[in-house]
Structure formats: structure tokens, C-alpha cells
C-alpha positions in Angstrom: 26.2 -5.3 1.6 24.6 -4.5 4.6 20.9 -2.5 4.3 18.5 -1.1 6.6 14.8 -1.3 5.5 12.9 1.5 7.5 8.9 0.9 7.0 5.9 1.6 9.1 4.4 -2.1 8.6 6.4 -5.3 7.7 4.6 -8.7 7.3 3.0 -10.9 8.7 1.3 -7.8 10.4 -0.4 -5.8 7.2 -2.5 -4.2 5.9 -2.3 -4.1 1.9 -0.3 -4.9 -0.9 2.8 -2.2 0.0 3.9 -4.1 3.0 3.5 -7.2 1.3 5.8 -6.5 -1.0 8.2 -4.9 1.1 8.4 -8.4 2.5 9.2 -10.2 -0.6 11.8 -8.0 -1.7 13.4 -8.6 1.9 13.1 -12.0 1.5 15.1 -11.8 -1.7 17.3 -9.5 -0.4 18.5 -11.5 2.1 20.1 -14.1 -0.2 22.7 -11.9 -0.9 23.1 -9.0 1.5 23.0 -8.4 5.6 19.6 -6.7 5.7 17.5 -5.4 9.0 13.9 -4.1 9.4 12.9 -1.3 11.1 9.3 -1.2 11.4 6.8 0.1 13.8 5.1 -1.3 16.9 1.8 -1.6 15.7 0.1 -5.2 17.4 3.9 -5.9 18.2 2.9 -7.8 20.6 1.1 -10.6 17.6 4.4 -10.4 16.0 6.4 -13.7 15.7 10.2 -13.1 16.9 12.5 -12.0 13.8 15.7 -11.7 14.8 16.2 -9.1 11.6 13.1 -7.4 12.3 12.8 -4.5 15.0 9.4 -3.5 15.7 10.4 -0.4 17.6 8.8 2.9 15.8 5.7 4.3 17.5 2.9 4.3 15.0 0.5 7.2 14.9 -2.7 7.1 13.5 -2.3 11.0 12.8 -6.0 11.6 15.1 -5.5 15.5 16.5 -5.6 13.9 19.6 -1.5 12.6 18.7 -0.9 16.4 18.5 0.5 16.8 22.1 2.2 13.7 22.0 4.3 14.5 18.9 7.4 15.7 20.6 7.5 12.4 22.4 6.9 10.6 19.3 9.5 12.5 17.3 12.0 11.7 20.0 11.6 8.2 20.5 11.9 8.0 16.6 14.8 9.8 16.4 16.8 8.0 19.0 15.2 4.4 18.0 16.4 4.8 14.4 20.1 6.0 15.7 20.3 2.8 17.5 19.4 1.1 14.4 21.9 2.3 12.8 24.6 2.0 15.2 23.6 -1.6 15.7 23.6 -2.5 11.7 26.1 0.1 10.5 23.6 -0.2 6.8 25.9 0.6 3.5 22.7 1.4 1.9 19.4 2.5 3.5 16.2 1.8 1.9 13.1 3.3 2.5 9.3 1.8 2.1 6.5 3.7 3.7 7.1 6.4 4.9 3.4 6.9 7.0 2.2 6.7 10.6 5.6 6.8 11.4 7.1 9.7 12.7 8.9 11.0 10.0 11.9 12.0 12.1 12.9 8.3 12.1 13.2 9.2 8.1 15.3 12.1 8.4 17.8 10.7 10.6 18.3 7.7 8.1 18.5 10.1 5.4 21.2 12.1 7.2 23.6 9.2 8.3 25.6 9.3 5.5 24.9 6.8 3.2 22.9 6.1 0.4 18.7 6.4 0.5 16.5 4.8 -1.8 12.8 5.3 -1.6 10.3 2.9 -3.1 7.5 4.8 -3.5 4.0 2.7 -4.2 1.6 5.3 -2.7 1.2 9.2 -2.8 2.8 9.8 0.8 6.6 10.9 -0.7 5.0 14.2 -2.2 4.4 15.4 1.4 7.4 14.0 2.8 7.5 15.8 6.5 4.8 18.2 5.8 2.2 16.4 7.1 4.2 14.6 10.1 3.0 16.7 13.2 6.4 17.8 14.6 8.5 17.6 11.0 5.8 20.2 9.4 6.8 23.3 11.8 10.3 22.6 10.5 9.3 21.5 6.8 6.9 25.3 6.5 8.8 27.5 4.1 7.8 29.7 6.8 7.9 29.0 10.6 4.3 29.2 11.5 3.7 31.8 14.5 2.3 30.7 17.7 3.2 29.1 20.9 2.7 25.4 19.7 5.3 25.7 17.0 7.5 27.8 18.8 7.7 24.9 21.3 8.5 22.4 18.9 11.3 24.8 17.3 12.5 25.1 20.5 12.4 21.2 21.8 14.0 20.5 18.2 16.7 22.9 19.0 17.9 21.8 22.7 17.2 18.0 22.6 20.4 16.3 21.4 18.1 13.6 20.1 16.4 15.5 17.8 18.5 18.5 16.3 16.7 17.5 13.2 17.8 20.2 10.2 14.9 19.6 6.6 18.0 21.8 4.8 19.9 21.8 2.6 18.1 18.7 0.4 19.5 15.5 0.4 20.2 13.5 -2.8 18.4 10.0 -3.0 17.1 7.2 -5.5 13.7 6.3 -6.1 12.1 3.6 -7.7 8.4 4.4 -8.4 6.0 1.2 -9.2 3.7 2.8 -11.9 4.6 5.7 -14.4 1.8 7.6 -13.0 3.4 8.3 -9.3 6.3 9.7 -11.2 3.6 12.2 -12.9 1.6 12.7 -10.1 4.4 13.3 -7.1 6.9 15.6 -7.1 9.9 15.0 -4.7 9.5 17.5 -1.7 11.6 20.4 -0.8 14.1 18.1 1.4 15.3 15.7 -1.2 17.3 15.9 -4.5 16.4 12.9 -6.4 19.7 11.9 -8.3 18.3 8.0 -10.1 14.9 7.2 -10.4 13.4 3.9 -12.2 9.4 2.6 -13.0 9.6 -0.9 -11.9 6.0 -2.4 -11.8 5.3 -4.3 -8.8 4.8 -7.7 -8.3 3.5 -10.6 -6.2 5.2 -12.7 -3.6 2.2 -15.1 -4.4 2.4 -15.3 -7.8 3.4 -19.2 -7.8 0.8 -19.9 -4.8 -2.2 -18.1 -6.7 -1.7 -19.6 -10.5 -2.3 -22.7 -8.6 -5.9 -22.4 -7.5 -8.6 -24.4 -9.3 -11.1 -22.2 -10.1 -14.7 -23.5 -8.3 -17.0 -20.1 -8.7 -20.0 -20.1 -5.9 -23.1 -19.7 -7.0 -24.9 -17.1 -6.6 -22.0 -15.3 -8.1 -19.7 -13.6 -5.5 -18.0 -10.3 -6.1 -15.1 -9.6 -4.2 -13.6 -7.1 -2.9 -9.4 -7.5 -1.0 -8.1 -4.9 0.9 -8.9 -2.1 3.3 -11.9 -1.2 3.9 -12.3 2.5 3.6 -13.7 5.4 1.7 -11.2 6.2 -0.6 -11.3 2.5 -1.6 -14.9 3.0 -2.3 -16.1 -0.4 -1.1 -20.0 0.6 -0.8 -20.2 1.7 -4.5 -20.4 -2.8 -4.9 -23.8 -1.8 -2.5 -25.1 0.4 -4.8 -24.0 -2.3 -7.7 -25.9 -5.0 -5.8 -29.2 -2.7 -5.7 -28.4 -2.5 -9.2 -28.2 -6.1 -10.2 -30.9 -6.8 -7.8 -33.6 -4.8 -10.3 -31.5 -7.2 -13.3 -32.2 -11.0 -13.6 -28.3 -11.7 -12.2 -28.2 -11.1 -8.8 -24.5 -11.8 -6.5 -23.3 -11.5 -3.2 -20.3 -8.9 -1.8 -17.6 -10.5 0.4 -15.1 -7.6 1.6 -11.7 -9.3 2.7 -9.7 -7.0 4.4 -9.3 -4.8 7.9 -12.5 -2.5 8.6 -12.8 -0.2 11.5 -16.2 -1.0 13.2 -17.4 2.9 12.5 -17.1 1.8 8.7 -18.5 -1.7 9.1 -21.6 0.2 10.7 -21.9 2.7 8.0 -21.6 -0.1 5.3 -24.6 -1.8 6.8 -27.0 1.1 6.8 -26.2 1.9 3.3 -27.2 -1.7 2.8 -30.3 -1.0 4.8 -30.6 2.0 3.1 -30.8 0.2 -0.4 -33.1 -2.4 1.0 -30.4 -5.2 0.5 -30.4 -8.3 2.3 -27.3 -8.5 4.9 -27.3 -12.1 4.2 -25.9 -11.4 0.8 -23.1 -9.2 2.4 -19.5 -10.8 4.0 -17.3 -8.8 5.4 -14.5 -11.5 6.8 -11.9 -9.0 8.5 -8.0 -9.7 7.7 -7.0 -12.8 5.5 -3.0 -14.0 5.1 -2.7 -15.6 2.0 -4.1 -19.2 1.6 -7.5 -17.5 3.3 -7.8 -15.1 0.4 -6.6 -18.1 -1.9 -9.8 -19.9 -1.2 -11.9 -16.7 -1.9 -9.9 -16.3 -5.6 -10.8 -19.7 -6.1 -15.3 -18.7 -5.1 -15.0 -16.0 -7.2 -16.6 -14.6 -10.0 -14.7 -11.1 -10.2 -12.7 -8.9 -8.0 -13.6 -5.5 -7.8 -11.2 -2.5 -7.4 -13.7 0.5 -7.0 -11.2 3.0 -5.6 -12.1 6.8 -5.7 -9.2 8.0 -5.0 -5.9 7.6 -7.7 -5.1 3.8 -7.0 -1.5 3.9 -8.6 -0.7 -0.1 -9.3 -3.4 -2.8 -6.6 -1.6 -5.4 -6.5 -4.9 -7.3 -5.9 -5.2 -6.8 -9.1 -2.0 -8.7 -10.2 -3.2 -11.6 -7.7 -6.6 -11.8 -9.5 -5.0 -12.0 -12.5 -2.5 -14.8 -11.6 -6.0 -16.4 -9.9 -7.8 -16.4 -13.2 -10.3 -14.2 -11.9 -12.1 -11.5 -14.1 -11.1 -8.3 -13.2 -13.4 -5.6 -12.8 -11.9 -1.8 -11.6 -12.7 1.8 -11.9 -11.1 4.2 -13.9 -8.4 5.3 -11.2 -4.9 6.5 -11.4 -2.3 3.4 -13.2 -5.1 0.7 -13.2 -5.9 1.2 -17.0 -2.7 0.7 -17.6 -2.0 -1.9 -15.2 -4.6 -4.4 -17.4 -6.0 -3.5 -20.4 -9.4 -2.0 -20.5 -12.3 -3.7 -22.1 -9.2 -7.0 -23.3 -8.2 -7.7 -20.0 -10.4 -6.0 -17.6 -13.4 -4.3 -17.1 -13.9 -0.5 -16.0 -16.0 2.0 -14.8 -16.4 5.4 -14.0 -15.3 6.7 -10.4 -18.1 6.6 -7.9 -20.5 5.4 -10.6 -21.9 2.5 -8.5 -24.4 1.7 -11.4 -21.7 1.5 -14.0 -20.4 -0.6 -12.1 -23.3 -3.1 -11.8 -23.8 -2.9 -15.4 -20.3 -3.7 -15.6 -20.6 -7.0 -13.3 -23.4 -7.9 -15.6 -22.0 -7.9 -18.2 -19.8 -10.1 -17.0 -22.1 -12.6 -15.8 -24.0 -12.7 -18.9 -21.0 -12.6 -21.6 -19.3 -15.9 -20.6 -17.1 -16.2 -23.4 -16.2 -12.6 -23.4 -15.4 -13.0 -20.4 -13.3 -16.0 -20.4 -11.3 -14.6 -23.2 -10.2 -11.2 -20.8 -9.1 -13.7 -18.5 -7.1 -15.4 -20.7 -5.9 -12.6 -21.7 -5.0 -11.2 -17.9 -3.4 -13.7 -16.9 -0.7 -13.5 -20.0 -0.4 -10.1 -18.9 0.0 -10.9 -15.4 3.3 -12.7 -16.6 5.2 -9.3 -16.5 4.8 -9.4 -13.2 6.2 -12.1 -11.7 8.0 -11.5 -8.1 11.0 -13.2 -9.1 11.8 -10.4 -12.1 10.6 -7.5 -9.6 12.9 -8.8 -7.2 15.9 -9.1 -9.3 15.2 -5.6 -10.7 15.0 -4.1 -7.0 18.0 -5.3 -6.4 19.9 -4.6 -9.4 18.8 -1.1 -9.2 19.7 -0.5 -5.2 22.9 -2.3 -6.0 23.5 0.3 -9.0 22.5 2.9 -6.1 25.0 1.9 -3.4 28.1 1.7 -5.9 27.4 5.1 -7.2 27.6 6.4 -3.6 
């Protein structure tokens, strides 16, 4: 079977845990079926040649700034994606993340006649072409008044690239990787969804990380893994370190993951804010995976603070597979990704003192301790890449049959 993956990242250029998977389950794929990546051009140019991978799609931050340059983008989408698919001819097409892409790319798959799946790991499939800058004037139930969208209309309507139409829906398959973004998404306007499955995600390191002796620094290190951003709440571990520092168990932060230097400044004057010591704060930038191996192995917890509803982390699978103590906030699936209080540790969201009373309570309770981990990394065996794989695959198998 031939399949084209559509994605706005694809490894070894990431940025989290959705690309990374979209990776292994290409890998797999491509044991059995003709399968080619399209994927944006974001830092093409530190790509490493794969001859099934085309790095083509503008990507757009979405800044107000990309608001003049969305015909452009739109275009170049549209016609990029249509040479895709000439080019592959996909019996199935399946989609990954859908953002800073322009979303045209998405419709134009959708519309080439063959069967979509989405795999939806993030909250972006609600707002499917609503928030795109050229695909909302056509999405709005309503065309909005004013020049600006009129133009866009218009372009839509005379340029034989675009011609994109958001009606009548579409039918397509989805595969959601928690319960709770089936709860918390409903499929937009544009889309019929005919098959739908939960499979929980998994890690392509699974093997790799199950591996590492465990050496914990001391002081203690807390660790954060992924991106650095507000809505991943990485300074509440700031206000956890003030916390700890007024305690008898103090530890230092290392935050492993991309940052924009605007963020990096604001995390250190919240640090200076606090009075904290810099010293006791790393933030290392991007990591592939033996880098953030060796920080599993230092460890004595990875922290998952997010504020906003974190669906499935798969840091949080990795840690377990490490044999590192979890320790996460109350957010979206995570309570029921691990088990609270038997094989993690929670807190409140933005409660950046529950969650230094949370830390110290790890670092006082050993054996309690010990025994969650134990008890994670049993978990963490429902996870395994190899049955998330074969359960992908089986399903967008089941997909392409059914036409």
C-alpha cells in the first residue's frame, strides 16, 4: 500500500514527543508499505537527505505579521501537496499535525480521493481550518465582511491552485492517543468522522531508555524534557525550588528542550525574582535521544508541570521506562496515563508549592518512592512502541480496505 504522511515536523528536526512518534510509526510502516513524508521546511537546511521525506511546506509561526503573506503561503501549500500526490499516487493518506502548516496542504489531501486518517495527539483537530489565516475566511459559517477577506475569497476563487471548497464534510478515521482528546475535541464542521480508535502512544525509545543504569546526581536534579513555554509551565519548578530552598532538601532544575531567548530571559528573572541561585538552574537547549538518556540516568524525577490540558507526555512514558520517579500536575490524560499517588506523584495546576512539597516528598520517602517506580515501570509495559505500532497499522490498514 502506498501512504502519504502529511506533518508539519518529521525527525530528526523536533520539537516534542508528536513528531517523535510520527517517526516511529513511519519507521514501522515502511516494512510493509511504500510510504512518503510530507513535512515542512522548518531548518530544512539541518536536514539529512531522505529520499522519502519532502521538506517542502512553508511553516508559519502564526505571528500577525504572516497575515499578508497567507495567500502566498496557502498557494504554495496547495500546489506543493498536489505534487506530492501526483508523485506518490498514496492509497491511503495519513495525517499527523496538522499546525504551522498551512492548512490548505490538508484540504487538498483530504479532497484527492482517497482515504484520510488523522492521528490526533494534541488539541489542534478541533479547530481544523479555523485558525489557519487564509482557511478561516472560508471555514466562518459566515463570510466575514471587509476588504481583507473579500480578497482572500476572491484569490481562492480565480487561482486554479487554490479553488479550495470546506463543504460538504469529508468522511475520515481518527485515532486519538488518550480517551480524553476524544472528550475534549469535537471533529470540526469539514469532516465526518466514519472510524475512530484510543490507541495510547508509545515510545520509539522504549528499548534504549529501560537500558540506563540509574546514577542520580547529587544535589538532587529535577528535570524537566520538552518545550519550554508557558503552557508547559516550566517556572512553577522555580517557585518549587524557592520552596525546597526554605526545606532541608534542596535540588537543582535542568530544562531539556527548545526555548526562545524571550522565555529563557523571563525564566531568569523569575529566578532573580525568587532570590535563587542561577547556578542551580540548566537550561541545555535541544537534546536527540542518547543526550536526554544521560539526563534520565542524573535524575531524581521528571517533572510534567503543564497548565494547560497535557493529553498523554510521552516524557512521561520515557521516564517511566528510565526508572525515574514521576512527578506531574493534575492536567488533562496524565492521571490516567500513571496512577496517582502508586505510580506517580501530582499536584495541583500552577501550584508551584504543591509541587515542591511534592518533590519533597519524594526525596525524603525513599522507599515510597522506589516502590511507585517499580510500579511505573510495570505500567510503562502497555506502552511499548512495538504494540503501538502494530496497532497503528492494523487500524490504517482496516481504514484503507473499507474505502
Amino acid at each position: 500500500m502506498r501512504i502519504l504522511v502529511v506533518s508539519n515536523l518529521f525527525p530528526p528536526l523536533v520539537l516534542g514527543g508528536y513528531e517523535v512518534a510520527c517517526g516511529g510509526v513511519v519507521d514501522s510502516l515502511m516494512h510493509h508499505h511504500d510510504v512518503m513524508v510530507l513535512t515542512s521546511d522548518w531548518h530544512v537546511s539541518d536536514a539529512p537527505i531522505q529520499p522519502h521525506v519532502r521538506r517542502e511546506l512553508p511553516y508559519v509561526l502564526g505571528h500577525r505579521r504572516d497575515v499578508p503573506k497567507a495567500p502566498t503561503y496557502a498557494r504554495r501549500a496547495a500546489r506543493t501537496t498536489r505534487a506530492a500526490l501526483s508523485a506518490h499516487r498514496p492509497d491511503l493518506i495519513f495525517i499527523w499535525n496538522g499546525t504551522r502548516i498551512p492548512q490548505t496542504a490538508l484540504r487538498v489531501a483530504h479532497t484527492y480521493g482517497v482515504p484520510v486518517v488523522f492521528s490526533v495527539m494534541e488539541h489542534w483537530f478541533a479547530r481544523l481550518y479555523s485558525v489557519d489565516y487564509f482557511t478561516r475566511v472560508l471555514s466562518a459559517p459566515r463570510r466575514t465582511r471587509g476588504l481583507w477577506p473579500a480578497l482572500l475569497t476572491a484569490a481562492n476563487a480565480i487561482d486554479p491552485s487554490l479553488r479550495i471548497s470546506l463543504s460538504p464534510p469529508l468522511p475520515c478515521s481518527v485515532i486519538w492517543n488518550a480517551h480524553i482528546m476524544r472528550e475534549l475535541n469535537s471533529p470540526p464542521r469539514s469532516v465526518t468522522v466514519t472510524r475512530e480508535t484510543v490507541i495510547p502512544v508509545g515510545t520509539p525509545h522504549d528499548i534504549l531508555y529501560s537500558q540506563l543504569p540509574r546514577s542520580p546526581v547529587s544535589p538532587p536534579m529535577a528535570l524537566f524534557a520538552g518545550r519550554v513555554v508557558h503552557e508547559k509551565g516550566p517556572d512553577l519548578l522555580l517557585d518549587a525550588l524557592a520552596f525546597a530552598r526554605k526545606g532541608d532538601h534542596p535540588f537543582t532544575v535542568t530544562f531539556a528542550g527548545p526555548v526562545d531567548p524571550p522565555y529563557a530571559s523571563a525564566l531568569r528573572a523569575r529566578a532573580q525574582a525568587l532570590g535563587l541561585d542561577m547556578d542551580a538552574v540548566t537550561l541545555t537547549g535541544p537534546l536527540d535521544a542518547a543526550a536526554l538518556g544521560r539526563l534520565f540516568s542524573q535524575a531524581s524525577a521528571v517533572v510534567i508541570p503543564s497548565r494547560w490540558q497535557e493529553p498523554a507526555p510521552l516524557i512521561a512514558v520515557e521516564a517511566a521506562f528510565a526508572r525515574v520517579p514521576i512527578v506531574a500536575s493534575r492536567s488533562g490524560g496524565m492521571p490516567a496515563q500513571f496512577a496517582e499517588g502508586r505510580e506517580a506523584l501530582f499536584f495541583d495546576i500552577d501550584d508551584g508549592a504543591g509541587l515542591g512539597a511534592a518533590l519533597s516528598d519524594l526525596l525524603t520517602n525513599p522507599r515510597a518512592t522506589d516502590g511507585r517506580v517499580l510500579c511505573a515501570r510495570g505500567r510503562a509495559e502497555e506502552y511499548r512502541f512495538s504494540d503501538y505500532a502494530t496497532h497503528v497499522e492494523r487500524f490504517v490498514v482496516e481504514c484503507a480496505q473499507a474505502g
